[in-house]
VEXDREN-2710 file (C-alpha; in Angstrom, 1 decimal):
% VEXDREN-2710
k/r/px/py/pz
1/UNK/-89.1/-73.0/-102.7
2/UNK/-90.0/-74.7/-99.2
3/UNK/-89.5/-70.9/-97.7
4/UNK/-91.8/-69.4/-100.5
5/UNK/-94.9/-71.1/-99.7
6/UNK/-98.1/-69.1/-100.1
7/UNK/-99.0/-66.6/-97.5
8/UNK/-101.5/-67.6/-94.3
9/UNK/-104.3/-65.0/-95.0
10/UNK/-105.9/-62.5/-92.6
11/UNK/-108.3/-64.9/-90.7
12/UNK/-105.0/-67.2/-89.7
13/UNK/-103.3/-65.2/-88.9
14/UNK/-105.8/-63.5/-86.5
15/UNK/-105.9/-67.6/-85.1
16/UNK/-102.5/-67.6/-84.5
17/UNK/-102.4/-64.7/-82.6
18/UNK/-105.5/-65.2/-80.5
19/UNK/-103.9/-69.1/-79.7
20/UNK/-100.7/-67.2/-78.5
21/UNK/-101.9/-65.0/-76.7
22/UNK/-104.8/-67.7/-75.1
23/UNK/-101.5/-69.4/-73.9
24/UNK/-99.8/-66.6/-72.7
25/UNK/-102.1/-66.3/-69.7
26/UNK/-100.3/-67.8/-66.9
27/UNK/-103.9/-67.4/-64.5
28/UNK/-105.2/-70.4/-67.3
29/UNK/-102.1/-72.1/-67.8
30/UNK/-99.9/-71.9/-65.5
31/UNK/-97.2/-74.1/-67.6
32/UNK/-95.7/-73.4/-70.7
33/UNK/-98.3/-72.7/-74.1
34/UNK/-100.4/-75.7/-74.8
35/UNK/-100.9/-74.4/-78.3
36/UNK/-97.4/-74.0/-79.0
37/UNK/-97.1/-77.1/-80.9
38/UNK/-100.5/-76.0/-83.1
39/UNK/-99.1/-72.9/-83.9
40/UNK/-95.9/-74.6/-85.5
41/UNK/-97.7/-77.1/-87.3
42/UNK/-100.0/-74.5/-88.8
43/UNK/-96.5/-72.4/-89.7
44/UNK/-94.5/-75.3/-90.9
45/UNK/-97.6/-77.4/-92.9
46/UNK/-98.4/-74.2/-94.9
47/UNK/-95.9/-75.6/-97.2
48/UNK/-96.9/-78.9/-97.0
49/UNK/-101.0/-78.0/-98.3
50/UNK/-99.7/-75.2/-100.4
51/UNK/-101.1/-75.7/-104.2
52/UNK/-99.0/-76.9/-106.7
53/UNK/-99.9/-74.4/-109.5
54/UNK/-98.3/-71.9/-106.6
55/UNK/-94.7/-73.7/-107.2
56/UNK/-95.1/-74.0/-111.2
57/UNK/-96.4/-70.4/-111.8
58/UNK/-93.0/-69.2/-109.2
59/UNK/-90.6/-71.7/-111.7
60/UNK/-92.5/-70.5/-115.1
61/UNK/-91.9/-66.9/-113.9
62/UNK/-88.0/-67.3/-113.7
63/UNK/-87.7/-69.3/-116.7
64/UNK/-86.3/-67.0/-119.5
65/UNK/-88.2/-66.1/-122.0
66/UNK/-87.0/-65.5/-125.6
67/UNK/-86.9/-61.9/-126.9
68/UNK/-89.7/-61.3/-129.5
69/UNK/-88.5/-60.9/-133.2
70/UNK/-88.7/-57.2/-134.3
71/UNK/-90.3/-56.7/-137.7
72/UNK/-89.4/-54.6/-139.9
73/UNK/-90.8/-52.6/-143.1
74/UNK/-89.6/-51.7/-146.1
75/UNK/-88.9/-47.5/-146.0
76/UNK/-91.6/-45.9/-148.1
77/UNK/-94.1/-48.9/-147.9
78/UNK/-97.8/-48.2/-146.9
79/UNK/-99.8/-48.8/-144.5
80/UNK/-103.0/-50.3/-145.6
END
């Protein structure tokens, strides 16, 4: 379940691009990505804040369910 946690939506995404590609400019820093280790916390702790009603709706949908009981009429009976 750890690798089913609920999507990051459009807006953090767009973060997460915008702090890669901040740190990609080797005029501002010269070095490796400072925000390298932000960007993994953000990717990694999305499982960690992810709501719990996400987890039991994912188990509760692969539970089994049983099959409903077919009833049947009598032949010739009428509908009221």
């Amino acid at each position: 379940m750890k690798s089913t946690a609920q999507s990051l939506r459009e807006p953090q995404i767009k973060a997460l691009l915008l702090l890669k590609n901040m740190g990609e400019n080797k005029y501002i820093h010269p070095g490796e990505n400072p925000y390298k280790k932000v960007i993994e916390f953000v990717m990694e702790g999305k499982v960690h804040v992810a709501s719990p009603d996400y987890y039991l709706d994912a188990i509760e949908a692969l539970i089994p369910k049983p099959p409903k009981p077919i009833i049947m009429a009598e032949k010739g009976a009428m509908k009221k």
